[in-house]
C-alpha positions in Angstrom: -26.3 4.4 66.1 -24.0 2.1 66.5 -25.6 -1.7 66.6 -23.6 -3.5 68.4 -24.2 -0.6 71.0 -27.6 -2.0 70.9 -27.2 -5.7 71.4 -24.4 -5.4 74.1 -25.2 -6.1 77.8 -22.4 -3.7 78.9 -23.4 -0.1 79.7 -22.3 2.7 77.2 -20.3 5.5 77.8 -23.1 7.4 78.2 -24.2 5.9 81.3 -21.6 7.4 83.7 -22.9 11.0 82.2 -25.2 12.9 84.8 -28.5 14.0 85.4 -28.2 16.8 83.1 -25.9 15.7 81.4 -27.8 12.9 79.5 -30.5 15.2 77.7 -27.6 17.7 76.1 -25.4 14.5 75.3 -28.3 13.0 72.9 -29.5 16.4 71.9 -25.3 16.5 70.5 -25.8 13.3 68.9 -28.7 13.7 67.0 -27.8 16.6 65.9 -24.6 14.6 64.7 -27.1 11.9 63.1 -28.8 14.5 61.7 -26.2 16.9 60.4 -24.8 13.0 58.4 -27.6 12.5 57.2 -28.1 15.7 55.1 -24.1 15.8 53.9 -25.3 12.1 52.4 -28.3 13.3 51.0 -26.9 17.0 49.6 -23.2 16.5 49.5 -22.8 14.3 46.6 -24.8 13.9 43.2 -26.2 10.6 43.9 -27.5 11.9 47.2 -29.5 14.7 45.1 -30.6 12.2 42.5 -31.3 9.3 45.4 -34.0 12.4 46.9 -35.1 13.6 43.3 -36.2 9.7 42.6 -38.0 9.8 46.2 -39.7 13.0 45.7 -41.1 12.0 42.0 -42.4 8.4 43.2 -44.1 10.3 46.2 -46.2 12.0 43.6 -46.5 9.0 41.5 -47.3 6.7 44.7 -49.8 9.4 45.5 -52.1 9.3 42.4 -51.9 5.5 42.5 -53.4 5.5 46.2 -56.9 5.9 45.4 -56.7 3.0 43.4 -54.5 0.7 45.7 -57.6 1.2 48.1 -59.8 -1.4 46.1 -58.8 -4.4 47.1 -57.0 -7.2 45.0 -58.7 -10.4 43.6 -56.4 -13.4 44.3 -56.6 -14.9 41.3 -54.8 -18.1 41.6 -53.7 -18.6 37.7 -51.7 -15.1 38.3 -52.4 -11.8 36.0 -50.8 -13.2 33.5 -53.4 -16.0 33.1 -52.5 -16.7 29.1 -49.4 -17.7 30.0 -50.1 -20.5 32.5 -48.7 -24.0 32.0 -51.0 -25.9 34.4 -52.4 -28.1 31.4 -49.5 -28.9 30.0 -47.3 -32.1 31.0 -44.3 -32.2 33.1 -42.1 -32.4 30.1 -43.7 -29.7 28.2 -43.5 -27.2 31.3 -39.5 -28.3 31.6 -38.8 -26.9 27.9 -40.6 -23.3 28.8 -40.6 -23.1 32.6 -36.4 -22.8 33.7 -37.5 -21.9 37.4 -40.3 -24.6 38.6 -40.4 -23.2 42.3 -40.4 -19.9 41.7 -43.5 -20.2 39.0 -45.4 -21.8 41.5 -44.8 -20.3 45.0 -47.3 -17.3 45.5 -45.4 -13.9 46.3 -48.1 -12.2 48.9 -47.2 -8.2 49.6 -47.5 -6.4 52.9 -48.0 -3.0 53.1 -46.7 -0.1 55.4 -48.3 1.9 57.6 -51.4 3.9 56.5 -50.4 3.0 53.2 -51.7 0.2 50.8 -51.1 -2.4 48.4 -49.9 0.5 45.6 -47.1 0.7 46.4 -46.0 -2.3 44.9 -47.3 -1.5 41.7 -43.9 -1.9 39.8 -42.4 -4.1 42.1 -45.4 -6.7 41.5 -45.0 -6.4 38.3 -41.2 -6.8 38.1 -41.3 -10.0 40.1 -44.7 -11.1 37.7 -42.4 -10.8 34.4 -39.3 -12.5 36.1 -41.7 -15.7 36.2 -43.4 -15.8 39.6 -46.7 -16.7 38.7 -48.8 -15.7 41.7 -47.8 -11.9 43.2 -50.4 -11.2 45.7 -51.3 -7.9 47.4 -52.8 -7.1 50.8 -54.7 -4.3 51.8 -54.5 -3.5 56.2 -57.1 -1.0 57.0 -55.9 2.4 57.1 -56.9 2.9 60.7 -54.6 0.2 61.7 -51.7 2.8 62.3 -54.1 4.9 65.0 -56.6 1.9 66.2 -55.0 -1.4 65.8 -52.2 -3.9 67.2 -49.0 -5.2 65.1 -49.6 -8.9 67.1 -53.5 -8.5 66.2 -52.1 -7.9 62.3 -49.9 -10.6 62.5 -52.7 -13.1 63.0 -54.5 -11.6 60.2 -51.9 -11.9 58.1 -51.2 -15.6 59.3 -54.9 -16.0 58.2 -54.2 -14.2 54.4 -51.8 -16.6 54.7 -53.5 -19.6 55.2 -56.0 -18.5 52.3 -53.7 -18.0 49.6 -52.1 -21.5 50.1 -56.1 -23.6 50.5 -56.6 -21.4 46.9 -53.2 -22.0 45.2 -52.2 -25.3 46.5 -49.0 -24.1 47.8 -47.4 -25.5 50.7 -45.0 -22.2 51.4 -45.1 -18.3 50.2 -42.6 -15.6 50.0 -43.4 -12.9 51.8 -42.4 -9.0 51.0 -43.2 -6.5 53.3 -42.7 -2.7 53.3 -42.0 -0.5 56.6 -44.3 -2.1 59.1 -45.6 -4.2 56.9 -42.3 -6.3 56.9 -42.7 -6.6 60.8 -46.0 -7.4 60.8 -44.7 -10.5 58.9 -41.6 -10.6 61.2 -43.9 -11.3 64.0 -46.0 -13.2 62.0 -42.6 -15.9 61.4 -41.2 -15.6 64.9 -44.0 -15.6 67.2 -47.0 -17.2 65.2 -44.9 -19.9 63.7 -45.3 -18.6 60.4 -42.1 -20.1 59.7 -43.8 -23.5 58.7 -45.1 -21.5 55.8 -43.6 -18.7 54.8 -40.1 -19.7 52.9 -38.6 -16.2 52.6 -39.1 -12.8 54.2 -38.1 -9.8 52.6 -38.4 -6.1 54.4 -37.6 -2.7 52.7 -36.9 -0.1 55.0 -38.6 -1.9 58.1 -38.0 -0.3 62.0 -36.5 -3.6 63.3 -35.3 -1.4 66.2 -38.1 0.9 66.0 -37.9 4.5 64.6 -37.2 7.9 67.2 -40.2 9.7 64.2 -42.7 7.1 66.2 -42.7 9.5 69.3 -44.3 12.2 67.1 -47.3 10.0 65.8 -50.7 10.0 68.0 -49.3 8.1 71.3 -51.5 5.0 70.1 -51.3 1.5 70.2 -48.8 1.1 66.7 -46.6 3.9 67.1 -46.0 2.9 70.9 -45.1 -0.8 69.6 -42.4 1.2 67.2 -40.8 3.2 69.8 -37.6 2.1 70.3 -37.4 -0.4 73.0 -40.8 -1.2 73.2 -42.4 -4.4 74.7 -42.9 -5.9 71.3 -39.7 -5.1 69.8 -37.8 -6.9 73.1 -40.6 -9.9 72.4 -39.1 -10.1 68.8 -35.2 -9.8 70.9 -36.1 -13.2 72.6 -34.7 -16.8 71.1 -36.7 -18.4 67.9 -34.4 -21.1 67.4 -34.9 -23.2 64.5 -36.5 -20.5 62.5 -37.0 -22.3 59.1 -38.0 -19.0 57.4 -34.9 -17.2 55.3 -34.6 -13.0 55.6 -33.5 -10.7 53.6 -33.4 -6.8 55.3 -33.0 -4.0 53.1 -32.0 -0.7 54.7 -30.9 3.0 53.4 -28.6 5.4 54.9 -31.3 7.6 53.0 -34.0 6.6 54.5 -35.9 9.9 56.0 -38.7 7.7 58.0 -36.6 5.9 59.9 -34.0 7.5 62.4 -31.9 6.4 62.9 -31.4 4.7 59.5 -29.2 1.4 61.1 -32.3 0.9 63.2 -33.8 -1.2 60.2 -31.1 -3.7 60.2 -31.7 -7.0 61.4 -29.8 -8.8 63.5 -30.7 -11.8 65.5 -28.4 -14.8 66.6 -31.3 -17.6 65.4 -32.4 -16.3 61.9 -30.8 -16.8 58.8 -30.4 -12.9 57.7 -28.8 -11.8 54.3 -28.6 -8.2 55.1 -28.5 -5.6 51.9 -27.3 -1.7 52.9 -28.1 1.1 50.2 -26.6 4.6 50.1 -28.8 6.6 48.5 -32.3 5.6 48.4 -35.4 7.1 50.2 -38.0 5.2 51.9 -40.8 4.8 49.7 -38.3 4.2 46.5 -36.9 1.1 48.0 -39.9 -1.0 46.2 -38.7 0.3 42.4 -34.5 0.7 43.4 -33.4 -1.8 40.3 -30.9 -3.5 42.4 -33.1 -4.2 44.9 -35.2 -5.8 42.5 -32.3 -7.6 41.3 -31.6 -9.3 44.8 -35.5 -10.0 45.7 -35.9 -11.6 42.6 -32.4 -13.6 43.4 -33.3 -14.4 46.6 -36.8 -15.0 45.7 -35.8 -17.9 43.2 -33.3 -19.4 45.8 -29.8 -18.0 43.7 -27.1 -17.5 46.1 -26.4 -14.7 46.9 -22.3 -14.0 47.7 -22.0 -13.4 51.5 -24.7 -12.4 53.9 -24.1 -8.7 53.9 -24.1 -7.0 50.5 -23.7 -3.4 50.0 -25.3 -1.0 46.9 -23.1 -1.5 43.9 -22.8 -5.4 44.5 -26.1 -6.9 44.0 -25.5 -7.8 39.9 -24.4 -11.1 38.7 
């Protein structure tokens, strides 16, 4: 789907169709979507290997769930708590501390839908070895998906927030969040004004223009809100000028949960969007793809990053 078909006022081509017309016109194209989507995925070798890596994290993501259920201590000195340079002086923490601001803003993680903080295992750990001292992960109840609200989640997020700062001292976080998880923060930013705190939002694989899959989940509250064109997804359509808070949306043309895969793009005329498209990598294996490590971590520590739409194969350097 084409996005500027989206974002235009003027009525598609479509429109002038008939009655019964319409139905066999977007049966044709998502048949077309769908039919592109498996040539990508099966028609070249890193397609194969892209749904190979996707398939074998599954099963790893799987047998870490149980444990990602437990929730995680914030622990404000960070896991790596022998390695700390609170007590030392200003000019002591110069000679072994080359990034200041990103060793001291906390990282906090969001979590998709009926998922939980596992699946940032490795990607927590990545951003903890590249020097962020704080990586923080949040658990959302796993009923969320079939009883709760994304505006309801938002405020509790605004409050996990607001908690992680009083304990750290911080006066901003990053914020990472997977699937839903990174609109949940979205909302969070543009309607709660969690742009006074939260510095930089990244979202892997995240249905900024909802997902068609959402009209096969139980007709609840959540999957309503991620229907394309829902109330909430025109709410996040409306001005938030001044947005202080910097984005960075990663999407796949391999992404199997969200159809189609353009709908997790971002793009609105008052945020500050770097915008990062992948070929061959599935949903879940966004959060351990190497290069979009690379970038989060770039981003993350404030490196520029050359132009604000960067395609796989261009995030080193």
């Amino acid at each position: 789907m084409d996005v500027t078909g989206v974002m235009s006022s003027a009525p598609e081509p479509t429109d002038a169709l008939g009655p019964a017309e319409r139905p066999v016109s977007a049966l044709a194209g998502a048949v077309w979507r769908g039919l592109g989507y498996v040539a990508r995925t099966f028609g070249v070798p890193a397609g194969v290997r892209g749904l190979a890596v996707e398939v074998a994290y599954t099963a790893v993501h799987m047998s870490l769930y149980p444990w990602g259920l437990v929730d995680e201590v914030l622990r404000p000195a960070g896991t790596f708590v022998h390695h700390r340079t609170a007590a030392l002086s200003p000019a002591q923490r110069s000679l072994v501390v080359s990034d200041m601001e990103s060793s001291t803003t906390p990282v906090l993680l969001v979590h998709g839908i009926v998922d939980n903080r596992s699946i940032f295992a490795l990607l927590a750990r990545a951003l903890r070895r590249r020097g962020f001292g704080i990586v923080h992960a949040i658990n959302f109840s796993v009923l969320t998906a079939f009883t709760g609200d994304i505006r309801v989640a938002a405020r509790d997020l605004g409050h996990h927030v607001e908690r992680l700062c009083a304990s750290t001292g911080a006066d901003r976080v990053h914020v990472v969040g997977h699937s839903l998880g990174g609109l949940i923060a979205r909302y969070y930013v543009q309607r709660l004004g969690g742009d006074a705190r939260v510095d930089t939002l990244v979202t892997l694989g995240t249905p900024h223009e909802g997902s068609l899959i959402a009209h096969f989940l139980p007709p609840t509250r959540v999957p309503m809100q991620l229907q394309p064109g829902s109330d909430l997804l025109r709410e996040l359509e409306a001005p938030a000028p001044d947005c202080r808070t910097r984005f960075l949306a990663v999407w796949s043309r391999q992404d199997q949960l969200i159809i189609p895969q353009r709908a997790a793009r971002l793009t609105h005329p008052d945020l500050q969007v770097t915008e990062v498209e992948l070929e061959h990598v599935g949903h879940l294996s966004m959060t351990i793809d190497a290069e979009v490590v690379h970038l989060v971590t770039r981003l993350l520590s404030r490196r520029p990053v050359r132009g604000n739409r960067v395609r796989a194969g261009q995030l080193a350097g």
